[in-house]
RORONU-792645 format. One record per residue (C-alpha): residue number from 1; x, y, z. Coordinates in nm, 3 decimals. Example, Ala and Ser with C-alpha at 12.3 -4.5 7.8 and 13.67 -1.06 7.14 Angstrom:
// residues 2
REC resi      xx      yy      zz
REC    1   1.230  -0.450   0.780
REC    2   1.367  -0.106   0.714
//
This chain:
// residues 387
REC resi      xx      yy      zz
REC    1  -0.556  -4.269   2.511
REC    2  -0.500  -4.554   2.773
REC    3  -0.633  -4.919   2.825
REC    4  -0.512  -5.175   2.997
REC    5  -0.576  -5.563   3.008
REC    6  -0.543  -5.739   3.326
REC    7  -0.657  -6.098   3.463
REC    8  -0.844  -6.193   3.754
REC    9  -0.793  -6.514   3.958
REC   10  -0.993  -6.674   4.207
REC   11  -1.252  -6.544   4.462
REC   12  -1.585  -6.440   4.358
REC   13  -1.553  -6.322   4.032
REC   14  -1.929  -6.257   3.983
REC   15  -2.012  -6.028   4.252
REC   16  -1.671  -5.862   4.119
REC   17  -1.814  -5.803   3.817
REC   18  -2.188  -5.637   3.911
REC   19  -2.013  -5.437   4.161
REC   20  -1.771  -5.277   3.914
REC   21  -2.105  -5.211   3.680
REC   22  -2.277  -5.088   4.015
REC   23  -2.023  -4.810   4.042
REC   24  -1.994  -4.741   3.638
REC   25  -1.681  -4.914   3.552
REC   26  -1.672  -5.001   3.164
REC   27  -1.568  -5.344   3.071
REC   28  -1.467  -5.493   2.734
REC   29  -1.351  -5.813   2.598
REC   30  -1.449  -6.019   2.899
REC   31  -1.390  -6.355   2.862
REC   32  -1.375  -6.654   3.111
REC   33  -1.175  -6.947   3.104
REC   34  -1.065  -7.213   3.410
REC   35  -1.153  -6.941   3.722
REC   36  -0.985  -6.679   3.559
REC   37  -1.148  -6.371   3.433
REC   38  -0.972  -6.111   3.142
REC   39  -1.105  -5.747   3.048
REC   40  -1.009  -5.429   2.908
REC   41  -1.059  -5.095   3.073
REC   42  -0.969  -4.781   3.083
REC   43  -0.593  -4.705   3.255
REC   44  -0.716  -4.459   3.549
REC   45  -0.991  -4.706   3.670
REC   46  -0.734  -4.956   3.743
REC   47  -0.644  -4.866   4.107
REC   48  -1.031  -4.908   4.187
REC   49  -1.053  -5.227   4.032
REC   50  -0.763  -5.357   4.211
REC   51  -0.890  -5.246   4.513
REC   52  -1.248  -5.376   4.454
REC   53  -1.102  -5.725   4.386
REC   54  -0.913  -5.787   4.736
REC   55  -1.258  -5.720   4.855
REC   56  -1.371  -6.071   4.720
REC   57  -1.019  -6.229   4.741
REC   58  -0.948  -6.138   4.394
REC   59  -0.609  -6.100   4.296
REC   60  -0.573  -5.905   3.938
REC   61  -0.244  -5.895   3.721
REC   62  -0.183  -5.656   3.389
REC   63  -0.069  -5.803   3.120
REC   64  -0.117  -5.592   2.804
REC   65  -0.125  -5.208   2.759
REC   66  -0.235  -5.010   2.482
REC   67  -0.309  -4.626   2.362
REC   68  -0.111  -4.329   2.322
REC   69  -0.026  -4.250   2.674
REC   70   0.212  -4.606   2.640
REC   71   0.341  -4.557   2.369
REC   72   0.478  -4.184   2.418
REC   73   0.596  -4.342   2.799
REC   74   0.850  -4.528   2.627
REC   75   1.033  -4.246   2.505
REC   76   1.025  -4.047   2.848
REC   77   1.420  -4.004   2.882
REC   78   1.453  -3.888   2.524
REC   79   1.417  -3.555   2.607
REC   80   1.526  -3.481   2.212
REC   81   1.197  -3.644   2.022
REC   82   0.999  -3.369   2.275
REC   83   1.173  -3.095   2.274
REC   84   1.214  -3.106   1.887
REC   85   0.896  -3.085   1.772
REC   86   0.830  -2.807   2.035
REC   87   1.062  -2.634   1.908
REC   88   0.947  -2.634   1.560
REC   89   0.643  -2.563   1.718
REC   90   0.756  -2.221   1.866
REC   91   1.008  -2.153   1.558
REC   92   0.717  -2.149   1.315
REC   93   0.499  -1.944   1.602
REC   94   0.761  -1.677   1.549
REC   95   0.831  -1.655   1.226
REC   96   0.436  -1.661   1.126
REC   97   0.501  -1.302   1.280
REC   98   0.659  -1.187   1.021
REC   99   0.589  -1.058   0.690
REC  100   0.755  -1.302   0.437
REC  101   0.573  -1.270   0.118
REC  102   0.405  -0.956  -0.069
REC  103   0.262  -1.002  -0.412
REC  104   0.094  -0.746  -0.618
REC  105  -0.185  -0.827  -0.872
REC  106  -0.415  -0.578  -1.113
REC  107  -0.111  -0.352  -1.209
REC  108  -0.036  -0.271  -1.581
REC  109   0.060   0.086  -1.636
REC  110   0.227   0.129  -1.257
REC  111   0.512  -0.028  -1.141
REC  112   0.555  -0.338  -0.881
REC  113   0.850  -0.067  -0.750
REC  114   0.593   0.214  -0.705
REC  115   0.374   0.014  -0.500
REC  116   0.621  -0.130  -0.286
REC  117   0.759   0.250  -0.257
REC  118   0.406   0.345  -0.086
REC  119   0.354  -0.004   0.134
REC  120   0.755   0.052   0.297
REC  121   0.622   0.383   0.368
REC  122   0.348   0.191   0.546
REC  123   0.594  -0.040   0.749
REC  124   0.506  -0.314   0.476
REC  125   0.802  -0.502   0.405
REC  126   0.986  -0.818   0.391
REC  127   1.060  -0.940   0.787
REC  128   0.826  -0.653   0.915
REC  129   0.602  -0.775   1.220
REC  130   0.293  -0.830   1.156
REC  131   0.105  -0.567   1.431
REC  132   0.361  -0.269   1.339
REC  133   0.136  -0.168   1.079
REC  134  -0.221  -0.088   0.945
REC  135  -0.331  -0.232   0.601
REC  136  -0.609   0.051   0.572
REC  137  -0.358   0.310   0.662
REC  138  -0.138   0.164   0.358
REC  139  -0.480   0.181   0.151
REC  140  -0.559   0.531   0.210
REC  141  -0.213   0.656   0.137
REC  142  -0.208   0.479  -0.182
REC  143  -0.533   0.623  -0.289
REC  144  -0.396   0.963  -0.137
REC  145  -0.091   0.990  -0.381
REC  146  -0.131   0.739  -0.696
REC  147  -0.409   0.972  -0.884
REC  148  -0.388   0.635  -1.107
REC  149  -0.568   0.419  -0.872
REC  150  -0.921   0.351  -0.890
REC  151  -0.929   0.154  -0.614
REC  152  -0.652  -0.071  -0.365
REC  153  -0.704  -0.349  -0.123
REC  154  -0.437  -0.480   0.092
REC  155  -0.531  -0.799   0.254
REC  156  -0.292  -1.046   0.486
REC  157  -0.259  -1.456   0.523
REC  158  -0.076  -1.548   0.752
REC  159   0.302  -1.414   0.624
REC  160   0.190  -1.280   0.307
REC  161   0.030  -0.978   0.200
REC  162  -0.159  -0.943  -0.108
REC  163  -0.186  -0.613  -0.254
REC  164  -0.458  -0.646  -0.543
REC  165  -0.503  -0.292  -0.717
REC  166  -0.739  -0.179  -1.039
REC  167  -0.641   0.133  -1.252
REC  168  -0.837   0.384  -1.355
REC  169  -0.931   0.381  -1.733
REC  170  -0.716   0.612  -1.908
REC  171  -0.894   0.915  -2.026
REC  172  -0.863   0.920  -2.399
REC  173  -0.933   1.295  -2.583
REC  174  -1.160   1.256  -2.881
REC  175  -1.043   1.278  -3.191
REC  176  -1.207   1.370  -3.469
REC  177  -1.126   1.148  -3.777
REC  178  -1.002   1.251  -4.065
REC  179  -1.360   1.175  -4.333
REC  180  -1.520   1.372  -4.056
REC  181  -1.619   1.764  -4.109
REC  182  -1.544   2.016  -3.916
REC  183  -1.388   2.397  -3.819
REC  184  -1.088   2.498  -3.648
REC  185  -1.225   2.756  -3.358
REC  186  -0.972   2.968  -3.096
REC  187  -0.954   2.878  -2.738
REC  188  -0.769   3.153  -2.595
REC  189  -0.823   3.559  -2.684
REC  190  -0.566   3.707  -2.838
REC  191  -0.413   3.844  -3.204
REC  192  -0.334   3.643  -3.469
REC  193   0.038   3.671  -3.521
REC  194   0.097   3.314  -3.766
REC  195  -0.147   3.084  -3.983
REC  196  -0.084   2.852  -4.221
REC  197  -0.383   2.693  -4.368
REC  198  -0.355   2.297  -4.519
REC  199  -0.717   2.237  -4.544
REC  200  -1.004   2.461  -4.512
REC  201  -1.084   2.835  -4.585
REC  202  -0.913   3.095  -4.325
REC  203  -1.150   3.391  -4.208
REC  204  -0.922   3.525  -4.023
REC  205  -0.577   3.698  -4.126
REC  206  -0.261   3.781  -3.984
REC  207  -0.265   4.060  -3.726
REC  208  -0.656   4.031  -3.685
REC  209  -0.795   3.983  -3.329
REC  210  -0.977   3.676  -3.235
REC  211  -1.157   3.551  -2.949
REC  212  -1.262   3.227  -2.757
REC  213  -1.476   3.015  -2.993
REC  214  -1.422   3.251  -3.320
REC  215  -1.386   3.017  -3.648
REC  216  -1.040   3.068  -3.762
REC  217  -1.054   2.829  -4.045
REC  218  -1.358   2.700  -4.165
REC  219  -1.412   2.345  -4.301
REC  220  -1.699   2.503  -4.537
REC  221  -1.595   2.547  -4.895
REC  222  -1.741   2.700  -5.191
REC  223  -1.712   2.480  -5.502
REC  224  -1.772   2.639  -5.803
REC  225  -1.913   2.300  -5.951
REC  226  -2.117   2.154  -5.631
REC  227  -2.179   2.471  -5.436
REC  228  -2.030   2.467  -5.079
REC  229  -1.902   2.133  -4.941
REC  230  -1.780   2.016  -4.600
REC  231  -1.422   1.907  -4.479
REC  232  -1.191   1.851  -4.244
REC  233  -1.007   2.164  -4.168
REC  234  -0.602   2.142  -4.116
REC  235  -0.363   2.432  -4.017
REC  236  -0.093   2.558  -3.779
REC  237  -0.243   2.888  -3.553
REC  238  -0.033   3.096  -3.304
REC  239  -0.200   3.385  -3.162
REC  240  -0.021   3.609  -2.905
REC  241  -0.221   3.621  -2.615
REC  242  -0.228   3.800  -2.262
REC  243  -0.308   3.625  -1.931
REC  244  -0.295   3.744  -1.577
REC  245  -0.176   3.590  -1.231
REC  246  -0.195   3.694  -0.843
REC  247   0.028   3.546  -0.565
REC  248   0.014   3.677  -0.249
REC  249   0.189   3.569   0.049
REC  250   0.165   3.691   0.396
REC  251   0.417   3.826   0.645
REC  252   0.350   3.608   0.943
REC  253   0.336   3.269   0.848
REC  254   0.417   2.923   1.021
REC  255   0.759   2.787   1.048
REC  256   0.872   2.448   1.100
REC  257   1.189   2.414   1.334
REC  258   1.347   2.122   1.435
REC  259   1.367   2.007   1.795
REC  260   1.675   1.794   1.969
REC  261   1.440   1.502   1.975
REC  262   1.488   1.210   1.792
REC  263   1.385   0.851   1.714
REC  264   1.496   0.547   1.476
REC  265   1.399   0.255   1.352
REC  266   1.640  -0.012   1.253
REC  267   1.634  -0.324   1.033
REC  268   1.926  -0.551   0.966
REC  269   1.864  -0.638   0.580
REC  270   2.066  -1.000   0.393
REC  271   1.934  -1.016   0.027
REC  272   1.546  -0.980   0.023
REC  273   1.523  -1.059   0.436
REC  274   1.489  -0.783   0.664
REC  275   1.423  -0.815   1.023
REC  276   1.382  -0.486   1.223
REC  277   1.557  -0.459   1.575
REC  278   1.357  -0.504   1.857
REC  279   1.542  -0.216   2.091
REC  280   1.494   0.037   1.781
REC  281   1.166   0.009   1.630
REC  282   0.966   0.353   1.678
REC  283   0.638   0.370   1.459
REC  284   0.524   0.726   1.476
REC  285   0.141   0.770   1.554
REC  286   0.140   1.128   1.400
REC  287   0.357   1.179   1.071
REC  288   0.248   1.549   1.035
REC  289   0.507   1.664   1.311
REC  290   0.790   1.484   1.194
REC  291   1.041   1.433   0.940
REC  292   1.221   1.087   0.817
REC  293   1.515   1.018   0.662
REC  294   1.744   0.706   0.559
REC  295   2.123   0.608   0.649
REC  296   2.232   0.281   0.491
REC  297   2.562   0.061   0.490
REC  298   2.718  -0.252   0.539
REC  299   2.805  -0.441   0.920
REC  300   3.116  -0.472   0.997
REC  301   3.303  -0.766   1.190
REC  302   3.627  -0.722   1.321
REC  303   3.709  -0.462   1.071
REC  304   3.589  -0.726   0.769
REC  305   3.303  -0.642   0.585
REC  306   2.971  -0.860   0.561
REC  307   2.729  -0.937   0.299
REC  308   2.478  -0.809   0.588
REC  309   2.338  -0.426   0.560
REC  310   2.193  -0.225   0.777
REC  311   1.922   0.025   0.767
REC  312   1.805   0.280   0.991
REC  313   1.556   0.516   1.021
REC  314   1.585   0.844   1.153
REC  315   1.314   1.059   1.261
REC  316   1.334   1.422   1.388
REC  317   1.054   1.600   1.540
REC  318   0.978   1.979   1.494
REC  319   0.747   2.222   1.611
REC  320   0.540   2.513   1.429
REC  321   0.642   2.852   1.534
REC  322   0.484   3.188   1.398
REC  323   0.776   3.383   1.204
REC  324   0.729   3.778   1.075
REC  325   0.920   3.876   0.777
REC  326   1.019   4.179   0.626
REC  327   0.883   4.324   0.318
REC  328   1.169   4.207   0.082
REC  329   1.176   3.858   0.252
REC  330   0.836   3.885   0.108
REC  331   0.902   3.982  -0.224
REC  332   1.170   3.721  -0.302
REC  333   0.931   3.473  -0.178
REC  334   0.682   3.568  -0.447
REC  335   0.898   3.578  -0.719
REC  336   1.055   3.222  -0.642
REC  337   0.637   3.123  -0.622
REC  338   0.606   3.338  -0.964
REC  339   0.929   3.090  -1.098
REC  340   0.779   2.798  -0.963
REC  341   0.452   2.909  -1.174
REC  342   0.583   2.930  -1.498
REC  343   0.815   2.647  -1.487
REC  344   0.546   2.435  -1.390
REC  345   0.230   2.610  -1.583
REC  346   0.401   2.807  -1.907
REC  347   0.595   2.544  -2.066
REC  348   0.408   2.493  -2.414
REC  349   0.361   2.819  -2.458
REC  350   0.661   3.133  -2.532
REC  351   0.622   3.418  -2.265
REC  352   0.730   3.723  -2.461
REC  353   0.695   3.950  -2.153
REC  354   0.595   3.969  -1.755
REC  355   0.474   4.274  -1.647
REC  356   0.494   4.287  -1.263
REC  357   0.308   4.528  -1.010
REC  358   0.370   4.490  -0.602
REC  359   0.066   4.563  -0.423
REC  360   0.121   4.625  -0.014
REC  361  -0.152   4.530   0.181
REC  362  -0.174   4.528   0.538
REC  363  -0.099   4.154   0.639
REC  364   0.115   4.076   0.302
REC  365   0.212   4.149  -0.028
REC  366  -0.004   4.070  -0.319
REC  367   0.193   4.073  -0.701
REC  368   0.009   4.082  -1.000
REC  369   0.147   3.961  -1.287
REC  370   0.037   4.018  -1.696
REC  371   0.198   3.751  -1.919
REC  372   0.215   3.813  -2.301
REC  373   0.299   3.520  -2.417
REC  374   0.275   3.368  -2.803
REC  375   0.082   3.001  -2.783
REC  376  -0.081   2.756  -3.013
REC  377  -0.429   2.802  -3.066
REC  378  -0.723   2.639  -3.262
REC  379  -0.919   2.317  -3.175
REC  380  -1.115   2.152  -3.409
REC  381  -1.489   2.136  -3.409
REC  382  -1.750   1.911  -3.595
REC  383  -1.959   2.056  -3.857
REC  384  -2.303   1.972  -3.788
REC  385  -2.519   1.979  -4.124
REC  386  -2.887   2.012  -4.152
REC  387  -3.080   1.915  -4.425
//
């Protein structure tokens, strides 16, 4: 870090010398020419050196210095070649704070845009800091709503994140091929109301009842030449069928309503870069009593627009509160969940009629529904032969 080379002239150079080694002063280069003495040692054992020598009438001059503590001297006054790369220094400090990279890996069926849906839920985005949000938390929501997933790490270096997924092998219904023999058997109970047969021998006939698992058209046929043979049965089956469903709802139940409160969250946003305002950044520890929502636009300067957006959050708390309603409250409840139902459950099937009974009970209302409805039916079913 720091050496110096001085000379010493005159006196009694040897007794100089042990008494430096006496008191564990390193010496290098020494070399001796016409009473004068020249070494190297170390910068800070200079002053006792100097003061050693006027002890035997020494006198001792500098005149070389070397190491980095000489070199950096030099530039002292120019205040720029420090304060530069300190600068730097804190700059990149900062910004390794910051989320500045995500890259997703493992994906094929779901979309880059779906994941990044779920991790900005998180608080995983570009310019996000890097404590404002949990990489497990991100990991169990994912696995929470993408039924797709089999499994989802999210892992962070330094300013990027990595989110590496694997998808779950898509399940594949068997299908029987074509060379293969087999029956066409009912999966629902009902009465036969259409058939048209393509392959195969019906043993059922129009208006008949059937049940779950009867053979409506068997791939068994009697040849007249080879006796009975085996094939693959083909036809088109629709059976009118009844099925019933409950709902029941009850008359106190747990309302949400909104308080004054509020909290946002902020980010100023310029392409891809978003960098979230220090004076509104609330993270909510407890999503289940809260609600979120988005307001987005443009900044404006002096009236002039800027290619500069803003976003901010808005969250607004609520509180549960225990709500009675009245019996026909009630029953328009249950038939929006009885809508919901078949718009959701009875879409590949034709519901001919719903035949609906209230039933009071003494904390709700239960309604029981019976659905005639006219469906496909038949799957097919290998023929197993034993010889």
């Amino acid at each position: 870090m720091a050496y110096v080379k001085f000379k010493a002239l005159g006196g009694f150079q040897e007794k100089f010398i042990s008494s430096l080694i006496e008191n564990n002063i390193q010496l290098y280069d020494i070399a001796e020419s016409k009473c004068e003495l020249s070494a190297l040692i170390k910068a800070s054992d200079y002053s006792f050196v100097s003061r050693t020598a006027r002890k035997y009438g020494i006198r001792t001059r500098v005149y070389e210095r070397q190491g980095l503590y000489f070199k950096l001297y030099g530039y002292r006054k120019r205040w720029g070649l420090i304060l530069g790369p300190l600068c730097c220094a804190l700059t990149l400090l900062i910004l390794s704070q910051f989320v500045w990279d995500i890259r997703i890996s493992g994906n094929e069926n779901l979309s880059d845009s779906q994941l990044y849906s779920i991790a900005e839920e998180c608080g995983i985005e570009l310019g996000s800091y890097i404590r404002s949000f949990s990489v497990s938390a991100c990991e169990f929501k994912a696995m929470a709503e993408i039924n797709q997933l089999s499994w989802i790490s999210v892992e962070r270096e330094g300013s990027r994140i990595y989110i590496k997924v694997h998808e779950k092998a898509p399940y594949e219904k068997e299908e029987i091929p074509a060379e293969m023999p087999c029956n066409i058997v009912s999966d629902f109970d009902g009465q036969l109301i259409y058939a048209l047969v393509k392959r195969g021998t019906a043993t059922v006939k129009v208006g008949d009842g059937i049940r779950k698992g009867q053979i409506l058209i068997s791939g068994s046929v009697d040849n007249n030449n080879d006796g009975v043979i085996h094939i693959h049965a083909e036809g088109e089956l629709i059976a009118r069928c009844q099925q019933t469903e409950e709902f029941y709802i009850p008359f106190k139940q747990i309302k949400r309503k909104p308080l004054d409160e509020k909290k946002y969250t902020s980010y100023l946003m310029f392409g891809d870069f978003s960098m979230k305002l220090p004076w509104e950044s609330y993270e909510p520890s407890n999503s289940d009593n809260v609600t979120y929502k988005e307001e987005t636009g443009y900044v404006n300067l002096f009236g002039l627009k800027t290619p500069i957006k803003y976003k901010k959050g808005i969250y607004t708390f609520f509180e549960n509160e225990e709500v009675t309603y009245k019996q026909e409250d009630v029953i328009n409840q249950l038939n929006e969940q009885k809508s919901d139902f078949e718009d959701n459950f009875m879409q590949e099937c034709k519901v001919v009629s719903a035949v609906c009974e209230i039933i009071p009970e003494e904390k709700g209302i239960r309604m029981k529904v019976i659905y005639t409805v006219e469906r496909d039916v038949g799957i097919k079913q290998k023929i197993s032969v034993l010889y």
